[in-house]
N, C-alpha and C positions, 0 to 999 in steps of 0.2 A: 579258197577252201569253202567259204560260202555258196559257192554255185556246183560245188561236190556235192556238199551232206546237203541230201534230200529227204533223207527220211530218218529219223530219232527215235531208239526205243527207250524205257524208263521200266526203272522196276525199284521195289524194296524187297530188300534181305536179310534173313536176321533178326534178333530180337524187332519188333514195335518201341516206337516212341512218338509221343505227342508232337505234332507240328510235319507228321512223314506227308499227308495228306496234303497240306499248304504247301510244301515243297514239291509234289506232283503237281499241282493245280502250278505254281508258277513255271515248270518248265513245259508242262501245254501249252501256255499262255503264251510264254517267252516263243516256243517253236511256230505258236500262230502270227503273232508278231513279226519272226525273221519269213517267214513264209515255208518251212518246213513241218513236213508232216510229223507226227506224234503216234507214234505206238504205246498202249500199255501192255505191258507183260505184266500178269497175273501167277499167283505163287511164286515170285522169286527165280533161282536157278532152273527149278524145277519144271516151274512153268515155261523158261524159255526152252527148256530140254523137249517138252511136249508142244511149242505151238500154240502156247495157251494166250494168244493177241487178241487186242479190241485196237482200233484206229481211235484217238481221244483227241478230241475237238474243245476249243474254249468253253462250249457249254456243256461238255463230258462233264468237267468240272466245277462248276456253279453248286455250291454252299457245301465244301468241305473243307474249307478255312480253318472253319473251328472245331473239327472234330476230330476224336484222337483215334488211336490205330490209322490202320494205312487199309483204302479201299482197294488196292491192288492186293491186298493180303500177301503174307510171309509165308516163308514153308523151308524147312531144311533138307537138304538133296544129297544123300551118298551119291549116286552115279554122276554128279556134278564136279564132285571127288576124282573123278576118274579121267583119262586122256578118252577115252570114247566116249564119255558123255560129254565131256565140252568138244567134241566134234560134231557130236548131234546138235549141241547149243548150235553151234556157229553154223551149222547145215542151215537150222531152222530161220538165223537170221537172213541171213544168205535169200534163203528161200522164199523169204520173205521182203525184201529189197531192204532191209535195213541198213543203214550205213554207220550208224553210233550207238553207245550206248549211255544212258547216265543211270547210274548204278545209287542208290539212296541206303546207309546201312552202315557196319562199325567195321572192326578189324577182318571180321570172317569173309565179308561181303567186299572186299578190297584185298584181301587174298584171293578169293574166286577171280576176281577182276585183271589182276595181275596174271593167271596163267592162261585165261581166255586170253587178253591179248597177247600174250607171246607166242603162244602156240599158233594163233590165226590173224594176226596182226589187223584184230578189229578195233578203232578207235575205242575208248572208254574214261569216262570223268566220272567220277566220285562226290556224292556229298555225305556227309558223315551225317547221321541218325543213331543218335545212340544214347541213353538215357546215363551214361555212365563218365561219360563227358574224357575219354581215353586214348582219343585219338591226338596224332603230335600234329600240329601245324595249322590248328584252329585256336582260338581263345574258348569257344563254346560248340559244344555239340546241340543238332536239334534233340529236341526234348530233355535236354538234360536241367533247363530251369523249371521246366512245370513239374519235372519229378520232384526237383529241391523242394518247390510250393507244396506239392504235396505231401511230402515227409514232415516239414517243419507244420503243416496244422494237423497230420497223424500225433506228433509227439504234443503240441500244444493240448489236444485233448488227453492225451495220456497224462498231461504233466494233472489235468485237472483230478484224475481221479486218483494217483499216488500222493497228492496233496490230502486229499480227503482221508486215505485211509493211511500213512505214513509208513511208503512202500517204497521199494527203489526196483526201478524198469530199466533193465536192461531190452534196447527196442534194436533189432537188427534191418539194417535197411541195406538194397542192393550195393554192389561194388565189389565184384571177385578180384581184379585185381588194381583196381583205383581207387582209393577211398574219399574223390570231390566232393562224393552225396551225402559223407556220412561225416566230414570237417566241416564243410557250408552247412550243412542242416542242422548240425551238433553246434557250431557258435549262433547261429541264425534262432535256434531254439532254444538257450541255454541252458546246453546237456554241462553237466560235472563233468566229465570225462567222456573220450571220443579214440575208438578203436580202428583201428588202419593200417591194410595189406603194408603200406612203403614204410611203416615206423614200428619197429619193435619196440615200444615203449616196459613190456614186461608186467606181467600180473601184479608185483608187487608194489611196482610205481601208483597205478591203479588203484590197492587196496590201502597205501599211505596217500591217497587222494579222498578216497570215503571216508577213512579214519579221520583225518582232520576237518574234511565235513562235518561229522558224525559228531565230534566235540565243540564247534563251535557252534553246535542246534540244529543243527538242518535234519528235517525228520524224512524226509523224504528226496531222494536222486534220479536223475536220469545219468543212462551209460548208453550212446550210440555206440555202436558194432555194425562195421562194416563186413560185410559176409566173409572177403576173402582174408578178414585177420583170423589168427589163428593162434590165440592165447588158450584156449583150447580146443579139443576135436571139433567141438559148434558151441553154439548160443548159449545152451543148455547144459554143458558140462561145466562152462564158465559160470552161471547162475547158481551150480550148485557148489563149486568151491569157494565163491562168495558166502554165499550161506555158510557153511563150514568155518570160515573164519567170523565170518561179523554174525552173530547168532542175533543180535539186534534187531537185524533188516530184514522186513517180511518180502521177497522178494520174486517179481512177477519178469516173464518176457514175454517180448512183444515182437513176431517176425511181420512185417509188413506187405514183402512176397509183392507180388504181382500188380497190387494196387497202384504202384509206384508208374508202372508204364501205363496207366490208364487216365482216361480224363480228358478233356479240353483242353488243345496247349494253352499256353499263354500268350501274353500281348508280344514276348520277348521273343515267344517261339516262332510265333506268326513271322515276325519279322523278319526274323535268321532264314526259316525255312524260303522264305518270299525273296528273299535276297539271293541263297547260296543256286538256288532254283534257275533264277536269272543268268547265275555266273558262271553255272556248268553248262548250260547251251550256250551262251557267249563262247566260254573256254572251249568246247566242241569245235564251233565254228570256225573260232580263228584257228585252228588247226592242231589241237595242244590234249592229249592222251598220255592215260595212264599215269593220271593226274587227279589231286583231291580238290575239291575247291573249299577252302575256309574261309573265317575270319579272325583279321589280327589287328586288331587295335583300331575297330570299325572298319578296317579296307578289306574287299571278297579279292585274298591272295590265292597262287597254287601250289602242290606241295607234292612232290614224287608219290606216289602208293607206299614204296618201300616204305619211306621216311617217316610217312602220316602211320602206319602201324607199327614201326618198331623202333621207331624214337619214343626217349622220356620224357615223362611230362617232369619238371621239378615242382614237388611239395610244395604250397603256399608255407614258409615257414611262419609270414607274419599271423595268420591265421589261428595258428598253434601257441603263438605266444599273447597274442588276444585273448585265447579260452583262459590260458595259466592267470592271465589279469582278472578278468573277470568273473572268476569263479572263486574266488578269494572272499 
């Protein structure tokens, strides 16, 4: 298989997250390394729908280690969507001599992935990028610890000025349907109470959680909310039926939005990204498509597409009974 794949295209798809860039920079590396050429594909599907290629060489990539977003930039694609447009994708590669692809991105970008190669039986591997940490058959998604880092000193400084003026913040951080960013940053920051797509905990669990706050002093809360829980319509319908009951609590929200995908990864992300980078041109090589590359228990495993999006993650339950200790 190695004296096959001559030429490697790479792209990101998909939301950005911290560390996509160190994971491009390592599988140029890795391709200059095996002696196989490197494509970038720019915008995503989209980009490969139009052709949109640069040839990227070990010093294509030289000092974007540390920096966030992805220089091959993202883009969302309807005609990507379509059996004619991933015919033009595959023309394009085709056309192009490419022989693989490593694909960088979350569920969306590994559903793409999956009907590219079925329809045209182009090799393709997988690395997860996704700041929401969703995907099954990794322990860690890239970017998904420097969002943590960032969330948990968003709310450190929030907690400073709800101290000051004895407020309770409810601060909503990403996670439509995961809630790792908003349990990790919620015990990591110690939030009172932590809202989460996988646990209907119930409004009223909740507000017998402020209440006995409330009575043993604490003049001031935090409540992380995970976006995709849904104790009410949003943030702000929940903020003001708190208020309705506890007429006590001067009470402020906080959505965090965007900020969360931005930034300098981390040391952790670097590492992941520089890893997984490694192990989908390896995986490439030795012959192995349509396949995620992760990591599990520090070893870069593989993981069917299927499996890696629509397998469960199970809840950290211990995580949950940590906050219940500690918030005491």
């Amino acid at each position: 298989m190695l004296e096959k794949i001559k030429k490697i295209g790479v792209l990101t798809s998909g939301g950005d997250a911290p560390g996509m860039n160190a994971a491009i920079r390592a599988v140029v590396r890795s391709c200059s390394y095996f002696d196989v050429e490197c494509v970038g594909i720019y915008r995503g599907y989209q980009g490969l729908i139009e052709g949109d290629f640069e040839v990227l060489t070990a010093r294509s990539v030289r000092n974007i280690i540390n920096k966030g977003g992805t220089f091959l930039k993202s883009a969302r694609s309807k005609e990507f969507r379509t059996v004619e447009g991933r015919a033009k994708a595959f023309q394009k590669l085709k056309d192009a001599g490419i022989d693989a692809l490593v694909v960088i991105g979350g569920d969306g970008t590994f559903t793409g992935a999956i009907y590219l190669e079925d329809e045209h039986g182009i090799p393709i591997v997988g690395i997860p990028g996704t700041i929401d940490n969703d995907i099954n058959g990794t322990d860690y998604t890239i970017g998904y610890d420097t969002a943590l880092n960032t969330v948990v000193d968003a709310i450190d400084k929030i907690r400073d000025t709800a101290s000051s003026h004895d407020r309770l913040f409810l601060v909503e951080v990403m996670g439509r349907d995961a809630g790792d960013i908003a349990l990790n940053a919620g015990v990591g920051a110690g939030a009172e109470e932590i809202l989460i797509p996988e646990e209907d905990m119930g409004v009223e669990r909740m507000m017998e959680s402020l209440e006995k706050s409330r009575k043993t002093g604490k003049t001031s809360s935090i409540i992380v909310v995970a976006e995709g829980e849904k104790s009410g319509k949003n943030i702000f319908e929940l903020a003001e039926y708190i208020g309705e009951k506890m007429v006590d609590y001067d009470i402020r929200v906080s959505v965090l939005g965007h900020i969360q995908r931005g930034g300098a990864p981390s040391c952790y992300d670097r590492v992941l990204a520089s890893k997984l980078g490694v192990g989908a041109v390896e995986a490439v090589l030795r012959g192995e498509s349509g396949v995620m590359v992760g990591i599990t228990n520090k070893i870069v495993t593989s993981v069917d597409f299927n499996t890696a999006i629509k397998g469960t993650r199970p809840l950290d339950k211990e995580l949950r009974r940590v906050l219940t200790i500690t918030t005491v």
